[in-house]
C-alpha positions in Angstrom: -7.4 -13.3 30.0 -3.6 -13.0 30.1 -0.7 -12.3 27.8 1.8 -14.6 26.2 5.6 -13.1 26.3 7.0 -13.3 22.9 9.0 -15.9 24.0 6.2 -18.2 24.2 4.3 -16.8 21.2 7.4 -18.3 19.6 7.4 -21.6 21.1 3.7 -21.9 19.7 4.9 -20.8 16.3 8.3 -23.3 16.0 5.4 -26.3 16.9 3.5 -25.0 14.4 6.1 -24.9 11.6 7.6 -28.2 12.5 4.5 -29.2 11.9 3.7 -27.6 8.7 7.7 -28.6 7.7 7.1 -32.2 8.3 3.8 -32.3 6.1 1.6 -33.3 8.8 -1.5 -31.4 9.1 -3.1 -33.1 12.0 0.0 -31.7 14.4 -0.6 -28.8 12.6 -4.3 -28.4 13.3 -3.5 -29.5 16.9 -1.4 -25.9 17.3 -4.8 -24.0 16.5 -7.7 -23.1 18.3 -11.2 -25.1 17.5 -12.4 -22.7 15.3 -9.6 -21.0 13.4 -9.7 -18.2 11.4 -7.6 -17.1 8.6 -7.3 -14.7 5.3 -5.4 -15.0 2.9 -5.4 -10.7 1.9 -3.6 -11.0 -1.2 -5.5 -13.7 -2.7 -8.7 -12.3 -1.3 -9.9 -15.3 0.6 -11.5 -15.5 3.8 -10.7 -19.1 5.8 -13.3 -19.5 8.6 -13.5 -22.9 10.8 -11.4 -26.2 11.3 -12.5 -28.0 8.1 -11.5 -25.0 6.2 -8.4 -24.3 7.1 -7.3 -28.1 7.3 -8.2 -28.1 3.7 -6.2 -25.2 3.3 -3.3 -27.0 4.8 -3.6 -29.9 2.9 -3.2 -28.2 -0.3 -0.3 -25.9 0.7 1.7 -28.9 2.8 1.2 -31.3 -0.8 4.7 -30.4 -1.6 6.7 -28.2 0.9 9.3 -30.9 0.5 9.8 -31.1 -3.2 9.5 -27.6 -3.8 12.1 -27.5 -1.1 10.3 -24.5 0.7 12.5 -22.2 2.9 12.5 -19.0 5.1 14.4 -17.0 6.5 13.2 -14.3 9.1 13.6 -10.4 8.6 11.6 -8.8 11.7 9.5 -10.8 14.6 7.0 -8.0 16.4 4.9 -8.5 18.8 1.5 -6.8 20.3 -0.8 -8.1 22.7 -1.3 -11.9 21.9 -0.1 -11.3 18.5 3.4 -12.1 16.9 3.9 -10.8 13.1 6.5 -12.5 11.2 8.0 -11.1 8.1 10.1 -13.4 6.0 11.9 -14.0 2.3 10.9 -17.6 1.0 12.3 -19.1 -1.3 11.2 -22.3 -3.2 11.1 -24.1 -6.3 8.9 -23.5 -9.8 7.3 -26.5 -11.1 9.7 -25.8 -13.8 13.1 -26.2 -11.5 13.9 -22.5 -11.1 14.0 -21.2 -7.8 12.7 -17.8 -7.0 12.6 -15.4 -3.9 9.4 -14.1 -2.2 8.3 -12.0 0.8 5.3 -12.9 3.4 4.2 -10.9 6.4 1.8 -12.6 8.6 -0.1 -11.4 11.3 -0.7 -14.7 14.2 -3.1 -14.1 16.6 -3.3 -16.3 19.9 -5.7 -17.4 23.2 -3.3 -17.0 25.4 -5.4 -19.7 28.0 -4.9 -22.4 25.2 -1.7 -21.6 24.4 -2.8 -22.1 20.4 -3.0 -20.0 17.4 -6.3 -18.2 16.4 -5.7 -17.2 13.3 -3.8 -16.1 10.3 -3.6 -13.1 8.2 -0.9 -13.5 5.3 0.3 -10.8 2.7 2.5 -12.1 0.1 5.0 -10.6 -2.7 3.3 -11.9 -6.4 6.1 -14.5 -6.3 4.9 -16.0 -3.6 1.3 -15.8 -4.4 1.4 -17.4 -7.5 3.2 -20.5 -5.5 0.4 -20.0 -3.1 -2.6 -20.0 -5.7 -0.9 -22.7 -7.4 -0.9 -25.0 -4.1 -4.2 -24.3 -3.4 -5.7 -24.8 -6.6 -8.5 -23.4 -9.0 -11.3 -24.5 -6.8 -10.3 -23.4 -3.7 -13.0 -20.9 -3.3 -15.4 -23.7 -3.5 -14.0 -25.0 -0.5 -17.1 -24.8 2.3 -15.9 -22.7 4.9 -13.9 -19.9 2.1 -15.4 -17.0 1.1 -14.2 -13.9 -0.3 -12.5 -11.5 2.1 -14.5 -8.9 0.9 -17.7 -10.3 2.3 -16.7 -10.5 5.8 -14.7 -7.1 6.1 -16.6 -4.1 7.5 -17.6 -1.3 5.3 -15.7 1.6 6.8 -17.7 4.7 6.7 -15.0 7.2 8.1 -11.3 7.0 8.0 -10.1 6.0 11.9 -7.8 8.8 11.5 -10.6 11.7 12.1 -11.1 10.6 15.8 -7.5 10.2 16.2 -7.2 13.7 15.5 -10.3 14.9 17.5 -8.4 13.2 20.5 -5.6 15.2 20.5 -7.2 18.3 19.5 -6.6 19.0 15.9 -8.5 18.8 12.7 -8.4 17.3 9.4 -9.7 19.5 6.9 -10.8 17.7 3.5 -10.7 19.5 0.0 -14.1 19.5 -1.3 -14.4 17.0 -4.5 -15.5 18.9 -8.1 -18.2 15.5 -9.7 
């Protein structure tokens, strides 16, 4: 499998957020693999499969317009089919007021299809409440969202120890008084 430049990670992602600017979910969907996955960190949601995550975008896209949604870039970085965004966005309360929040989000690709995989967002509380709001008290009854914590590993050790090992040093633990 090969590699997309940034460049055309980018070109994925502008599709994707004309898409999601114009309210249109199906042009949306069409920028995503099959069988997308995302998570939703902050919230603790898990987002697994097409139905899910079109669900997911039809609650959030609802009113992008009249909450006159906006964001502005800070850092675009790239690894291997991957392009993480961090952005301020700023938007509008039901109320009128407009606040300022913060996102990161981690896209992955398939770099054959030219789509996005998946989704892993982190957001500032401002922008969480706007994004629990959107998608609504039921949300976790949506078929195909679970919690996050039932599909992340258990990590036994920290990833750190064999890190360490490699390069020929040690990490020496204090023992713990119970």
């Amino acid at each position: 499998m090969g590699e997309l430049s940034k460049k055309e990670m980018e070109e994925i992602l502008l599709e994707h957020e004309i898409a999601e600017l114009e309210e249109d979910v199906e042009r949306t969907m069409a920028t995503l693999v099959d069988e997308p996955q995302y998570e939703l960190p902050t919230l603790g949601f898990a987002i697994r499969g097409a139905d899910a995550v079109r669900e997911t975008y039809r609650r959030i896209m609802r009113r992008v317009v009249s909450r006159d949604v906006a964001a502005e870039m800070r850092v675009h970085a790239i690894a291997a089919n991957t392009l993480i965004r961090e952005a301020c966005v700023s938007f509008n309360l039901a109320d009128g007021r407009r606040v300022t929040g913060t996102y990161s989000v981690i896209m992955s690709f398939d770099a054959e299809k030219k789509k996005i995989t998946g989704e892993r967002m982190y957001m500032d509380t401002n922008f969480a409440a706007y994004m629990t709001e959107q998608l609504g008290d039921d949300f976790a009854d949506v078929p195909g969202v679970t919690a996050l914590g039932d599909v992340l590993p258990n990590i036994e050790r920290h990833d750190a120890f064999a890190v360490a090992e490699r390069k020929g040093k040690t990490i020496n633990r204090p023992t713990v008084d119970v």
